[in-house]
C-alpha positions as CSV (number, residue, x, y, z in Angstrom):
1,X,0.0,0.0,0.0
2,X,2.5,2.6,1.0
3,X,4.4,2.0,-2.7
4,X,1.0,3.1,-4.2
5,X,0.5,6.0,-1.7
6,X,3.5,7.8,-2.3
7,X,2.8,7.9,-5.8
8,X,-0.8,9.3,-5.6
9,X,0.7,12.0,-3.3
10,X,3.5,12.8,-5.5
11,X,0.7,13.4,-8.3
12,X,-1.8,15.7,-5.5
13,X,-4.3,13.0,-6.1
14,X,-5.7,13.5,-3.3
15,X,-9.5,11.6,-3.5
16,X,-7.5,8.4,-4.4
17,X,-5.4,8.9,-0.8
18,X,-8.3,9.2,0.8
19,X,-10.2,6.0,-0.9
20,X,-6.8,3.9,-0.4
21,X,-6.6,5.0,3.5
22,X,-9.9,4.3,3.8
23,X,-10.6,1.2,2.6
24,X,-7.2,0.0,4.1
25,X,-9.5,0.8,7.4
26,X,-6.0,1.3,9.6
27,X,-6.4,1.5,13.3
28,X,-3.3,3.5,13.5
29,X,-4.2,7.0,14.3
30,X,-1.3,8.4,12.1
31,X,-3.2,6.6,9.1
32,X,-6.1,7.7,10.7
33,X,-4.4,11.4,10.8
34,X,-3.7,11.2,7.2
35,X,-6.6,10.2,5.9
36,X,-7.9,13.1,7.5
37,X,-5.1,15.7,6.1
38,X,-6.3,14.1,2.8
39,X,-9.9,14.8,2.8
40,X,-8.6,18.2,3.5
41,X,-6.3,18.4,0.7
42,X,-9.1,17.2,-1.2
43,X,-11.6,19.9,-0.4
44,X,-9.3,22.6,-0.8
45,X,-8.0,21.6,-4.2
46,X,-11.6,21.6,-5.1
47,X,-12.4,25.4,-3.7
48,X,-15.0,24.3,-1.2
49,X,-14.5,28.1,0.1
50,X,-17.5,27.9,1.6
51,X,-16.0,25.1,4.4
52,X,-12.9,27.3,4.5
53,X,-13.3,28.0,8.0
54,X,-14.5,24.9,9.1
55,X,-11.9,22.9,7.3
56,X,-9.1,25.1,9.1
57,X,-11.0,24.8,12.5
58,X,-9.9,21.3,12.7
59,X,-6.3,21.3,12.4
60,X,-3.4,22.7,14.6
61,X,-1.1,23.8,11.9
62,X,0.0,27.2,9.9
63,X,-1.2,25.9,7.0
64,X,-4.7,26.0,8.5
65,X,-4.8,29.6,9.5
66,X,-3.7,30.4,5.7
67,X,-6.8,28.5,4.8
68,X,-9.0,30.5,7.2
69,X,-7.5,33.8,5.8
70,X,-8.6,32.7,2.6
71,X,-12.0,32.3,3.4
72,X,-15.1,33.8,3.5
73,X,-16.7,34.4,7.2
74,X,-19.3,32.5,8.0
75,X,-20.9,34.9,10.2
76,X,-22.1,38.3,8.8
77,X,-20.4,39.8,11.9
78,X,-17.2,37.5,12.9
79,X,-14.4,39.2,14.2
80,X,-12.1,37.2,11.7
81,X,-13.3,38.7,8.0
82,X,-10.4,36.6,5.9
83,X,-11.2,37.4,2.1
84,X,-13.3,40.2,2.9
85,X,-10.7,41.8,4.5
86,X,-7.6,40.5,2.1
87,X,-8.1,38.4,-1.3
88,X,-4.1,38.0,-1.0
89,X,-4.4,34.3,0.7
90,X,-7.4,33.3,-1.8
91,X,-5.7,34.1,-5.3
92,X,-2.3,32.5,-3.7
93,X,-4.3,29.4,-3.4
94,X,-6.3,29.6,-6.8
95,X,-2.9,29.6,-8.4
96,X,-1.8,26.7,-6.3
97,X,-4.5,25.2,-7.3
98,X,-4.4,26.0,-11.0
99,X,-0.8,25.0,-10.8
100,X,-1.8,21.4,-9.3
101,X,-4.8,20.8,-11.7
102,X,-2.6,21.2,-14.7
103,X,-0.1,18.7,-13.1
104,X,-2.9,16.5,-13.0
105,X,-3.9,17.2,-16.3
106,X,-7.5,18.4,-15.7
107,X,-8.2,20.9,-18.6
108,X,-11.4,21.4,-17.6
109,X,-10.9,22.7,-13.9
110,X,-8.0,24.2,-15.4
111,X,-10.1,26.3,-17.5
112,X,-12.9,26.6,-14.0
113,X,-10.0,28.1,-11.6
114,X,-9.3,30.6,-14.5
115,X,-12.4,31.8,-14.3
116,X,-12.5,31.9,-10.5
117,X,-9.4,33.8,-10.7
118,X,-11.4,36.5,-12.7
119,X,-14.5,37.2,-10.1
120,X,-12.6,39.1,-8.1
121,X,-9.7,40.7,-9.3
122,X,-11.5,44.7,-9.8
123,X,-11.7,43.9,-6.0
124,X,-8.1,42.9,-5.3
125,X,-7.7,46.4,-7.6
126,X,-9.1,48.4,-5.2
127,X,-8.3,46.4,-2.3
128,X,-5.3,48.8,-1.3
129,X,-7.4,51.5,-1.5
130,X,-10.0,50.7,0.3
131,X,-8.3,49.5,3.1
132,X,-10.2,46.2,2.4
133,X,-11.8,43.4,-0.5
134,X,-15.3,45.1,-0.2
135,X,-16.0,43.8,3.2
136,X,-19.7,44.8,3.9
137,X,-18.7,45.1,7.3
138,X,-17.1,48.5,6.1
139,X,-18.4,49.8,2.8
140,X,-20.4,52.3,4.5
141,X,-17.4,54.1,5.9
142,X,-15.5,53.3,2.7
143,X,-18.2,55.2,0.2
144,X,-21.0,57.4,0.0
145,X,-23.2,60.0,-1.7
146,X,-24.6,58.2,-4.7
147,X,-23.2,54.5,-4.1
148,X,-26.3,52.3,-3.9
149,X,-28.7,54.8,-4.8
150,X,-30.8,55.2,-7.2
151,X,-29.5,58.4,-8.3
152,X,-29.9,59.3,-12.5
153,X,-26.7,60.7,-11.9
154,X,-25.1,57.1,-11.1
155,X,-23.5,55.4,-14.2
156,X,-24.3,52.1,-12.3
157,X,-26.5,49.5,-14.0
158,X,-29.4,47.9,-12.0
159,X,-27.3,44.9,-11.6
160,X,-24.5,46.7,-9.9
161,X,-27.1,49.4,-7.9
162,X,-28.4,46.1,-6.5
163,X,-24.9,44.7,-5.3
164,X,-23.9,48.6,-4.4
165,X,-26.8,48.4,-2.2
166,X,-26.7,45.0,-0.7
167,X,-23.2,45.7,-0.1
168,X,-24.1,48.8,2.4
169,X,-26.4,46.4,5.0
170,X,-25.6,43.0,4.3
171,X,-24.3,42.3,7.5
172,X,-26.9,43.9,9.6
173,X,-29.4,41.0,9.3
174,X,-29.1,37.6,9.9
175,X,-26.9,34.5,8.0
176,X,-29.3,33.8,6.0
177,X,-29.5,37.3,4.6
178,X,-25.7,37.5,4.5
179,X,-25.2,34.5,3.0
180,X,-27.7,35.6,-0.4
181,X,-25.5,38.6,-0.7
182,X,-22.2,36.4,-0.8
183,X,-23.7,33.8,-3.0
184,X,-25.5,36.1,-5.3
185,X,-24.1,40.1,-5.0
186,X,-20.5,39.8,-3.9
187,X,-19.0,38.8,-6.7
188,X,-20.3,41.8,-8.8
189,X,-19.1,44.1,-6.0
190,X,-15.7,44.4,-8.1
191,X,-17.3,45.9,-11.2
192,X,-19.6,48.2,-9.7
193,X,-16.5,49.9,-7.7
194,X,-14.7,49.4,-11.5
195,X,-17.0,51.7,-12.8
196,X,-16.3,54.0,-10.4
197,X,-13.0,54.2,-10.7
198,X,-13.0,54.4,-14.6
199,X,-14.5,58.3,-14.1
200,X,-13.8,61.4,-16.4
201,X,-12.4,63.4,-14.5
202,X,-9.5,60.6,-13.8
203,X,-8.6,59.4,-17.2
204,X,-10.1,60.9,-20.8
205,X,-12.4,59.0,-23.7
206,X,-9.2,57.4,-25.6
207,X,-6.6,57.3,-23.6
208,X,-6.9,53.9,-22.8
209,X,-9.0,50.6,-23.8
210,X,-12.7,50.8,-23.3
211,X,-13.8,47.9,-21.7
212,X,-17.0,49.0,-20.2
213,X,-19.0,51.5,-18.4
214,X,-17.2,54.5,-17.0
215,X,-18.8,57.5,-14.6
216,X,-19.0,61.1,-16.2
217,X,-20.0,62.2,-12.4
218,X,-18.1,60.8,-9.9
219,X,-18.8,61.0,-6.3
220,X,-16.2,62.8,-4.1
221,X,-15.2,59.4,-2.2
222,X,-14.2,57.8,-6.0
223,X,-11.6,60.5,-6.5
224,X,-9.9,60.7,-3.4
225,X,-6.2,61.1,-3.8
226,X,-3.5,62.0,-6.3
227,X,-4.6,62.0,-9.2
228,X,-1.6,59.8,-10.3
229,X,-3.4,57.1,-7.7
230,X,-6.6,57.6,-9.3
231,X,-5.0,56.8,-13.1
232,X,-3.0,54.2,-11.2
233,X,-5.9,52.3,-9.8
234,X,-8.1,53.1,-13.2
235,X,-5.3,51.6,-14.9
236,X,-5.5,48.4,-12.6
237,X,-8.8,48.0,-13.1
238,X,-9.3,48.6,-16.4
239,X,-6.6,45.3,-16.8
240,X,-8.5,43.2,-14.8
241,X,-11.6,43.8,-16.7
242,X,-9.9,42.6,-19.6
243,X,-8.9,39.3,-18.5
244,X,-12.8,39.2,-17.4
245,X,-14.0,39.3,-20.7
246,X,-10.7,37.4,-22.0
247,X,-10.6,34.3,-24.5
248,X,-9.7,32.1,-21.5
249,X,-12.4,33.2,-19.1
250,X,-15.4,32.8,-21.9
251,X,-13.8,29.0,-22.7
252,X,-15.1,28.7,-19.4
253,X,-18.9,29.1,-20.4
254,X,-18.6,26.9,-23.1
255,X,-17.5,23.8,-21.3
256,X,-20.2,22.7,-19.6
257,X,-20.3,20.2,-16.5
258,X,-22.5,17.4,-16.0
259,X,-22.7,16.9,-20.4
260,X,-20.4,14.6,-22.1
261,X,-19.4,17.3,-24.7
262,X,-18.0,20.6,-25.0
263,X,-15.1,19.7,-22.3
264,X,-11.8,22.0,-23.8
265,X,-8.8,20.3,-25.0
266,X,-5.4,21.2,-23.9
267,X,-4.5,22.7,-27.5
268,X,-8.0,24.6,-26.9
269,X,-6.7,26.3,-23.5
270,X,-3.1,27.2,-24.7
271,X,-4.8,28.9,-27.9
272,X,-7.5,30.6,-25.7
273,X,-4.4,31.7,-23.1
274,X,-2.2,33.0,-26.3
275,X,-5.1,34.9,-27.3
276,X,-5.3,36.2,-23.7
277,X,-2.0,37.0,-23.1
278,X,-1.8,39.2,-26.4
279,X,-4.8,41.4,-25.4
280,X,-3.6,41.4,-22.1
281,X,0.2,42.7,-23.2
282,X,-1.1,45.2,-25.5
283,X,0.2,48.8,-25.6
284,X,-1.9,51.2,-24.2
285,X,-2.4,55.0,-26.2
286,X,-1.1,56.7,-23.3
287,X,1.8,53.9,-22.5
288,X,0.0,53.2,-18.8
289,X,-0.9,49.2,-19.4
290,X,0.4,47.9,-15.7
291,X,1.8,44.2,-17.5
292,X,4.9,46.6,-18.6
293,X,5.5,48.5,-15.3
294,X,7.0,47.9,-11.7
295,X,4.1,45.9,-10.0
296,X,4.0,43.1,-12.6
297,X,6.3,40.3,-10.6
298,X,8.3,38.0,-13.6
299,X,8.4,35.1,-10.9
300,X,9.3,31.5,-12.9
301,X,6.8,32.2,-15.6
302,X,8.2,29.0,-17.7
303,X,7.1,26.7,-15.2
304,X,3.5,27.9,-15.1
305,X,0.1,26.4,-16.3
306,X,-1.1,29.5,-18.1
307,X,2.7,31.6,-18.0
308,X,1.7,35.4,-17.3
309,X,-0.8,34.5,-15.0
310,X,0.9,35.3,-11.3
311,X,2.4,38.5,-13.3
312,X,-0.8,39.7,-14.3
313,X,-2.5,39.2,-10.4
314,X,0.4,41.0,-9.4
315,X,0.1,43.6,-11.8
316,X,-3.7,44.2,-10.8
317,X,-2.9,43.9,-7.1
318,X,-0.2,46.6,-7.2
319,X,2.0,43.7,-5.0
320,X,3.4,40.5,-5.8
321,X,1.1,37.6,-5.1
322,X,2.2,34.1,-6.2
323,X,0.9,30.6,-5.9
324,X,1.0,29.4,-2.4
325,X,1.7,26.2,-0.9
326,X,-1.3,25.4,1.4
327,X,-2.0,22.2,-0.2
328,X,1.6,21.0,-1.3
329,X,2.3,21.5,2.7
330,X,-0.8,19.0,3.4
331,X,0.6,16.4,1.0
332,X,3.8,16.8,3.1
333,X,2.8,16.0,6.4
334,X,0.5,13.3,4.5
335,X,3.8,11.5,3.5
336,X,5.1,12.1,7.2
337,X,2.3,10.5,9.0
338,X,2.6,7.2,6.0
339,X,6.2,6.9,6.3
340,X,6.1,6.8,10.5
341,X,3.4,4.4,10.1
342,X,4.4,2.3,6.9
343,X,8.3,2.6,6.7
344,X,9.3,1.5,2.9
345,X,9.0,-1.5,2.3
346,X,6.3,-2.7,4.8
347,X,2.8,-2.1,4.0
């Protein structure tokens, strides 16, 4: 058993550890511990954010608080706000994970976790600024005036008035209240504050790509600051926008799960990434496209899954931000607790 093990582990397959363990039915509790660790492993590969906190509840270990930091609170009110507060931890582990899935050559949840990666990033744009990732805990002290209103002035669409709004209150009332706005409003959080920060009195019709709505009024809170940290942040923004509505992101909606066709090949994904990574690169008119400047970290690109992609979260974040090693530490102390229980050789 531990021969067959060791090489599930060294390929992150982590559902097949925990079915091996299993069935085994060990009485040793570092099996026991392992098995354990695995399911773990398993459910974070697979982005069960929503068990984030529970999952890192049950373990002793640094690896576990970096799993609560990358969740989302459970509690409208918990003292410990995670991604609401910082997306850092969450997009180190969706690289991670969109590192492992293409080790495991799984083009489809490649293609998933590329989306994923695209909810949020106008959000981890403005994070800095904000002080936060849209926490609803602190968007009233974070905007004002029109935000959420139903103002004619507002460039907003209904769809982002309605997450503006929802964003104000949505932890006053209960979980189940909170929990809507997470599952249905948060994610759209990002491109309402996108729009305001694409206003005109921050960057002029032309000067860079139009990818969308941008506000010929803004409210005094949207253009706080320099005016080189508005353009800075417009410039952000407008980059993550772009991979949103990118070649990669839409082979997304056209692989459907649950059907046997319509899955994306591996030739599919690299042409749908090339494609990406042109538009992405692009020059700017006004020579401001973040991909060419300081922020945009040039960490070991060769060895990616879709090279560019930690350059161009690092880029929009204004910070380097890699892939972490939440679940590659798991599968460590997985192989610990085998070989004390099954030294080679035995098993």
């Amino acid at each position: 058993m531990d021969a067959s093990l060791r090489s599930l582990l060294r390929g992150h397959w982590y559902d097949a550890v925990v079915a091996v363990l299993h069935d085994h039915g060990s009485d040793d509790p570092r099996l026991q511990h392992a098995e354990r660790l695995a399911v773990a492993a398993k459910r974070i590969l697979d982005l069960d954010a929503e068990d984030f906190g529970q999952i890192g509840s049950e373990f002793d270990a640094g690896w576990a608080r970096s799993v609560e930091s990358a969740s989302f609170p459970i509690q409208p009110r918990d003292p410990q706000r995670g991604a609401l507060a910082s997306l850092d931890g969450l997009y180190e582990l969706m690289l991670e994970v969109l590192e492992l899935r293409a080790r495991r050559h799984e083009p489809l949840q490649v293609v998933v976790t590329a989306h994923l990666i695209g909810e949020y990033l106008p959000q981890l744009a403005w994070q800095a600024r904000l002080g936060h990732a849209g926490d609803p805990l602190r968007m009233r002290e974070s905007v004002g005036e029109r935000w959420g209103s139903a103002s004619a002035e507002c460039a907003h669409t209904s769809t982002a008035r309605a997450a503006a709004k929802r964003s104000l209150n949505a932890c006053d009332g209960d979980v189940v209240g909170y929990t809507a706005y997470l599952d249905r409003f948060h994610s759209r959080l990002g491109n309402a504050l996108a729009v305001c920060a694409m206003n005109h009195e921050t960057v002029k019709a032309g000067e860079r790509p139009d990818v969308g709505k941008t506000c010929p009024t803004p409210c005094g809170w949207a253009v706080r600051g320099s005016l080189a940290e508005r353009r800075d942040l417009d410039a952000r923004v407008r980059l993550a926008l772009i991979y949103q509505d990118s070649a990669i992101v839409a082979l997304r909606h056209h692989a459907p799960v649950g059907h046997f066709f319509g899955v994306p090949s591996t030739a599919e994904i690299v042409e749908a990434w090339l494609a990406t990574w042109e538009r992405l690169n692009a020059p700017w008119p006004d020579g401001s496209n973040p991909l060419h400047g300081r922020a945009a970290s040039d960490r070991g690109e060769a060895s990616e899954a879709l090279p560019g992609m930690r350059r161009l979260v690092s880029a929009v974040a204004d910070r380097p931000i890699g892939p972490g090693r939440i679940i590659r530490t798991i599968g460590d102390q997985i192989s610990a607790e085998i070989d004390a229980a099954l030294p080679l050789g035995r098993g």
